[in-house]
N, C-alpha and C positions, 0 to 999 in steps of 0.2 A: 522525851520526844518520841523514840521508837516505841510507836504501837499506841498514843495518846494524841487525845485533844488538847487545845490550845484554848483555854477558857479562862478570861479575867486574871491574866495573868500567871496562871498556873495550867501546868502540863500534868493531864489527869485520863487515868483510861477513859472510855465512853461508857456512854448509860449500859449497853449491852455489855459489856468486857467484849465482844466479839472484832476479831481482826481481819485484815486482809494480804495476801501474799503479798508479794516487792517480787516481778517478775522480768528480768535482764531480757530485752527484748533480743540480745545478739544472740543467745544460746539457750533459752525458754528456760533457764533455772530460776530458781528461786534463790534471792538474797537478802529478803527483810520483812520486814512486815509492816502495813500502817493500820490506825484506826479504823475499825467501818462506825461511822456514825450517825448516831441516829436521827428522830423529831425532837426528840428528848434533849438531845444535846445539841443543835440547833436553836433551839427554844431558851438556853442557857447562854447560846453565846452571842443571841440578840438580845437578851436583859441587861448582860455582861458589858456591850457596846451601850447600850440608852445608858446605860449609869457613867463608862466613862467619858459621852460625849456631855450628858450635864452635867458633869463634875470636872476631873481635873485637867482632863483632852478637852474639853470642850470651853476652858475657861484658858486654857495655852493660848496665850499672843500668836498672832502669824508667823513674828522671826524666829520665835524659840520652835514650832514646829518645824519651820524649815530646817532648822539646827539640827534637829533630831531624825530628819530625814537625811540629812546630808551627816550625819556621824555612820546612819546605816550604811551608807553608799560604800565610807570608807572601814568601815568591816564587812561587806560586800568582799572588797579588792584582799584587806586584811587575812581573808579565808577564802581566794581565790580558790587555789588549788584542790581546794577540799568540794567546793561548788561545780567546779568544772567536773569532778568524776564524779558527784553525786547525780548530776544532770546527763552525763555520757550511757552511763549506767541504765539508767532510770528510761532512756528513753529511747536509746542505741544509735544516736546521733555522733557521727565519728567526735573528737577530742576538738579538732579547729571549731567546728558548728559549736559545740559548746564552749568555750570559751570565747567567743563571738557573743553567743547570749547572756553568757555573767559578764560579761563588759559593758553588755547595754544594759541589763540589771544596773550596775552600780550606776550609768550614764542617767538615769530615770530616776534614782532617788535624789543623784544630785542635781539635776536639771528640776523636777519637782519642788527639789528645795530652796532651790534657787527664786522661785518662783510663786513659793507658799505666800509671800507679805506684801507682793503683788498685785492681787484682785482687788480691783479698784472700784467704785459706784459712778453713777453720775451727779450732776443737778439740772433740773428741767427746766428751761424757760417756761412760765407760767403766768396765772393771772395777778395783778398787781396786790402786792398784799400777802403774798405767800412764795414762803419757797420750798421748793419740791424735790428731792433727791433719791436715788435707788443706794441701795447696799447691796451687796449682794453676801447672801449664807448658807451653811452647807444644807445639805439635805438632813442631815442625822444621823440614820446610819442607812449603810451601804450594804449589798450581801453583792459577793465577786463569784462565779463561779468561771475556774479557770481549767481551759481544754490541757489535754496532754501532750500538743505537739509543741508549745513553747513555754513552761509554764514558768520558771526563769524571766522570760521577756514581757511575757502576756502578765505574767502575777503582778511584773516590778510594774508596767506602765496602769496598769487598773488602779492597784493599791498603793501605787505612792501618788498617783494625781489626786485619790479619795482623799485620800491624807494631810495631804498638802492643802486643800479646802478647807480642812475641819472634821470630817466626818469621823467617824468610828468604824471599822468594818469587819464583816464576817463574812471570811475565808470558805470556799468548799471547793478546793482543786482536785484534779483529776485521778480517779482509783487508779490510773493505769502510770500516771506519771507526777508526783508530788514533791518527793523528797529535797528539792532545789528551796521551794517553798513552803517547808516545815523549817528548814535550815535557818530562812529569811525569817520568819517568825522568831525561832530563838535565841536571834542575834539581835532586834527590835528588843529582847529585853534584856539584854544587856545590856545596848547602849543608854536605857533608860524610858522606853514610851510605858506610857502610865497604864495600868491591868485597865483592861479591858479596848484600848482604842483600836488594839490587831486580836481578832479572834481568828481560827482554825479550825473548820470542823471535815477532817477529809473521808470520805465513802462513800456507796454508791450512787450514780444519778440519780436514779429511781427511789433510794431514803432520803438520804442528806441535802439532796441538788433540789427534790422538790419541797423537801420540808421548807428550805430555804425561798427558793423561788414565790410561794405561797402563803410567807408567816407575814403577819399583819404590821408587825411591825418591822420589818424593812420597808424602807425610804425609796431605797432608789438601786434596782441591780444592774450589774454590767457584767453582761454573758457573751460568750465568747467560742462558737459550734456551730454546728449543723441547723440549716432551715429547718427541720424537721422537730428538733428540741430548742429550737428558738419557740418557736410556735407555743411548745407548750409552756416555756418559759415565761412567756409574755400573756397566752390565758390565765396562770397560776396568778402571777403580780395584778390583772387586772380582776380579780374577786376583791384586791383592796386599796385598788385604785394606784396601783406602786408605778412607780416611773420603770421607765428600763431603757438600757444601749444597747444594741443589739450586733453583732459583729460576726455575719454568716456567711461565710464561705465566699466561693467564687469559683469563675470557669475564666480568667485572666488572656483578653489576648495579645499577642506580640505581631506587629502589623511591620511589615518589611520592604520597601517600597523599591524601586531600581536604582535610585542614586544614593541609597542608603551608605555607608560606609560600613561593608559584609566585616572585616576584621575585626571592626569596634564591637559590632553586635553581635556574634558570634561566640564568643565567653560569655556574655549577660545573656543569652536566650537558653544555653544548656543550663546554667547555675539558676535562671530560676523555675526548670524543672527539676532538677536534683537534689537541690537543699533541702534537707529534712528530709530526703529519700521521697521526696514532692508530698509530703505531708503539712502543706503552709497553703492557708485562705488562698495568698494571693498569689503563688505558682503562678506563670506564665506556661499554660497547659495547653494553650493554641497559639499553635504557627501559621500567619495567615502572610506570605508570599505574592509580591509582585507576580505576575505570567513572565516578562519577559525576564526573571532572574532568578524563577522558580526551581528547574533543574538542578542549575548548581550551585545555588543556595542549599538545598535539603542537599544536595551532595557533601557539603563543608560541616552542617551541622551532625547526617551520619557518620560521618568521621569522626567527631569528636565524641559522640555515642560510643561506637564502635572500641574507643579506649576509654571507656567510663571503669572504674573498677568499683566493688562490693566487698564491705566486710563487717568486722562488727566493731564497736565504736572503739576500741582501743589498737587497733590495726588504720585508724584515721586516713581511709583512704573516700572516694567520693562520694559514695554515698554508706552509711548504714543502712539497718532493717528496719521496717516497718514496725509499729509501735506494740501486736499481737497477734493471737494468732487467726483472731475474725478479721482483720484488717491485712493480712495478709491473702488469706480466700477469697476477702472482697476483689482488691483489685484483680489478683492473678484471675479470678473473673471477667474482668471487662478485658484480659488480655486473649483470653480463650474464646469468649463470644467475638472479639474481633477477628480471631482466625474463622472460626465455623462460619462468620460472614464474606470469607475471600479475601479480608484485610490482613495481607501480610505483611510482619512488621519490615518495616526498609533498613534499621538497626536497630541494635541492643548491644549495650554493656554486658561485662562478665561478672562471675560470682567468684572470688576468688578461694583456689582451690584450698585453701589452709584456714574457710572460712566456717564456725563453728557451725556443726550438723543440725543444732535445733535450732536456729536464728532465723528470724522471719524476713528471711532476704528474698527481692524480686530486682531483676536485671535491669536498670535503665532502656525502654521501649521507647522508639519513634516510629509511629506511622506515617505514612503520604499519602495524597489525593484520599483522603478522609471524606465522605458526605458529609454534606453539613447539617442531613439531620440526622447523622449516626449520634447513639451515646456517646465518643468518645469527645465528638466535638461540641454535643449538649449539657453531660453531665457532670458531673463532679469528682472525680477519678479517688484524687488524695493518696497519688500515691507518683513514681516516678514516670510517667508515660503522658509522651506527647502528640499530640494530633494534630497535622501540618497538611494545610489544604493552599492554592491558590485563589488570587482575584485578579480580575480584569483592569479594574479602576479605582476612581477614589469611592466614588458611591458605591461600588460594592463590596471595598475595603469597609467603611463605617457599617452597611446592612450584614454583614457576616461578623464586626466583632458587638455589634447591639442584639444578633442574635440569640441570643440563653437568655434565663432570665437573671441572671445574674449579674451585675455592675461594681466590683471589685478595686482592681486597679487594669491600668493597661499600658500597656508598652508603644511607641511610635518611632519608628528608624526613617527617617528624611533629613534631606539637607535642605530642603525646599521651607524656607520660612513662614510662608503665607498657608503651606500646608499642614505646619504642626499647628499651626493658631486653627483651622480650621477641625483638624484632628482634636484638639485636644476640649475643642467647646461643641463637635457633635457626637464625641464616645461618652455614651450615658453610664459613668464609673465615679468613684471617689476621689482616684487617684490615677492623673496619667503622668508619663516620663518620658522624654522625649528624650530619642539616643543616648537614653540608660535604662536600667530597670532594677530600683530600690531605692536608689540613693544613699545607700550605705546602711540600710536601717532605720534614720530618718525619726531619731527620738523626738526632734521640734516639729516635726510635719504633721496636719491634724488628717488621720486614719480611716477611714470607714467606708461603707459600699450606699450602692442606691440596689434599688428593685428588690431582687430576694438576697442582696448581701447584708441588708441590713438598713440603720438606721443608727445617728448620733456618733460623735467622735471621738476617738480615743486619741494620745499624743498629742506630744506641743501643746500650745495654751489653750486650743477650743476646749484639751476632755478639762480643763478644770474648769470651764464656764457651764461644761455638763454635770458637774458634781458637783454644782450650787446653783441657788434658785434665789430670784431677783423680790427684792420688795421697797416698795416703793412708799417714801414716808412723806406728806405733805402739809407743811406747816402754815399756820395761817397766822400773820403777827401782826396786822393793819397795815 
């Protein structure tokens, strides 16, 4: 496994032999190395998938996939410990955040498998003399490329709903964060899935991601980034016509109204900018504040800033570092253009002082009275810093959080009944929460954004109606 591809079974350097660092994001060291992979070996591990979806994955019963999905689940939990630091590590995510995501890992294959012999067709009322009915079946195969800030969570919900369908799939997760999902791999064949139905090919976007994204023979990809390589993600697949799910980002607001109940929301509005050191699509990265409970609202939430602590993931304190050391320039960027523009931060966390010297740590940041058309309330931050602006009303609650182009998830604090219903059918997003924000994780809830978050859903039973395609058989019998 260390420093190899995952082809048909077999764990085999790449076509180049050429590697890539394993870099601990808490203290910039180096601790492993994985494959950089090529066209080459791309090209190998979509043959690799076509043969074992028309052969012996693809001639597997529904229950017996599911079976095989839910034995992973339970070598998942099996190699708990070993996943929790391989992901800690990998990604500098304190020790609770990770074991948080290998819990939903294992939540996802067994939920998936639960679910695999489930997909059901219809029959059509039709004209007399015939009858008519869908099936529904997988796509083929699949190509997954998965981001680095979840790939644990993001890999488990991609590649076990593909799976659970039928399909075959090839892997190409993140150079900067993998190891979770090389592990998942080599535990898939232990418990027994047949060579070739999980391929693996990890290295750089720019080889491997677009070998992937553009090879003729994937079916159907489910990418999981930035607008920016969505975009190219989606012209590459459409040279041959390939389906794709698209899962981009977000500018997530949290809308706070005056009869809100401050204590409830107040823990959910910090946690969903600091999770993952605010490295997660759907962050709640804007605070958008009643007028009349504005002041000491952002008073209660700098407070709880003000004692955020930093370190590196096995110090598990509230947040870790950023993922490297461009993604650490980025944001401290948008922290320092926002001073040079007079926006001075209203709080910040600390760095704790025992906190390792090369680790890509930035302080938990909350701003106030933000424009609403500065970057920090338009753009994409992806990192721990929040922008907290007021409104006057309902309508310019809804016009301030429809403002970005983004439609992600959203957050709604009222008590007022007739206003969450009202809230939750004019915030143009995937996903709203009314006096919560997450839902725990929300392995059954179906995923995704509108506008530039994207398109199609991942989670709960919608993604396995996306990782099959409907056809329709009609019979004519007099």
């Amino acid at each position: 496994m260390d420093g190899g591809v995952l082809i048909g079974g077999k764990w085999q350097a790449s076509a180049s032999g050429a590697t890539l660092a394993v870099i601990n994001p808490s203290d910039g060291e180096t601790f492993g190395k994985i494959a950089r992979g090529t066209a080459e070996d791309i090209d190998r591990a979509v043959r690799a998938a076509h043969k074992a979806a028309e052969g012996a994955w693809g001639r597997m019963p529904a229950v017996e996939r599911g079976r095989l999905l839910v034995k992973l689940g339970l070598a998942v939990l099996a190699n708990y410990d070993e996943l929790v630091r391989l992901e800690a590590m990998d990604t500098g995510k304190p020790l609770k955040q990770a074991k948080a995501d290998i819990t939903a890992l294992a939540r996802y294959l067994e939920f998936y498998g639960g679910a695999a012999d489930k997909l059901h067709g219809d029959t059509i009322p039709y004209l007399d003399g015939y009858t008519v009915l869908t099936i529904r079946e997988p796509h083929g195969v699949t190509g997954h490329i998965i981001p680095w800030n979840y790939p644990a969570q993001i890999g488990g919900r991609s590649i076990s709903g593909a799976l659970a369908a039928g399909n075959a799939c090839v892997v190409k997760p993140a150079e900067d964060a993998c190891l979770s999902i090389l592990k998942l791999a080599d535990l898939a064949l232990a418990v027994g899935f047949p060579e070739g139905a999980i391929n693996v090919v990890p290295g750089l976007g720019e080889e491997a991601g677009a070998a992937l994204a553009g090879h003729p023979g994937i079916d159907h990809i489910s990418f999981t980034g930035s607008p920016e390589v969505g975009t190219l993600v989606q012209q590459a697949a459409a040279r041959h016509n390939g389906q794709v799910t698209m899962e981009l980002g977000g500018k997530s607001p949290q809308l706070v109204f005056s009869d809100a109940d401050q204590d409830a929301a107040l823990p959910f509005i910090t946690n969903a900018i600091i999770q993952n050191a605010g490295q997660t699509c759907s962050a709640g990265s804007r605070l958008l504040v009643h007028e009349p409970i504005y002041k000491e609202f952002i008073a209660a939430v700098a407070k709880r800033f003000e004692a955020l602590k930093v370190g590196s993931s096995d110090m598990d304190l509230d947040c870790g570092p950023l993922i490297n050391r461009s993604q650490h320039e980025r944001v401290e960027g948008f922290i320092s253009r926002a001073g040079r523009a007079g926006l001075a931060p209203r709080a910040a966390g600390t760095i704790a002082a025992n906190a390792p010297k090369g680790g890509y740590f930035v302080a938990p940041t909350m701003f106030a009275d933000v424009p609403e058309d500065h970057e920090l309330v338009r753009d994409e931050v992806f990192g721990p810093v929040l922008a907290a602006l007021p409104f006057k009303d309902e309508a310019e609650a809804i016009r301030l959080a429809n403002g970005t182009p983004y439609g992600l998830v959203a957050g709604v604090w009222t008590r007022d009944g007739a206003r969450q219903m009202r809230l939750a059918r004019a915030i143009k997003v995937g996903q709203v929460f009314i006096n919560n924000y997450g839902a725990g994780g929300g392995v059954e809830l179906p995923f995704g954004g509108m506008k530039r978050s994207g398109f199609g859903r991942e989670k709960g039973f919608e993604a396995l109606l996306g990782f099959t395609t409907t056809k329709t058989i009609a019979i004519r019998h007099g």
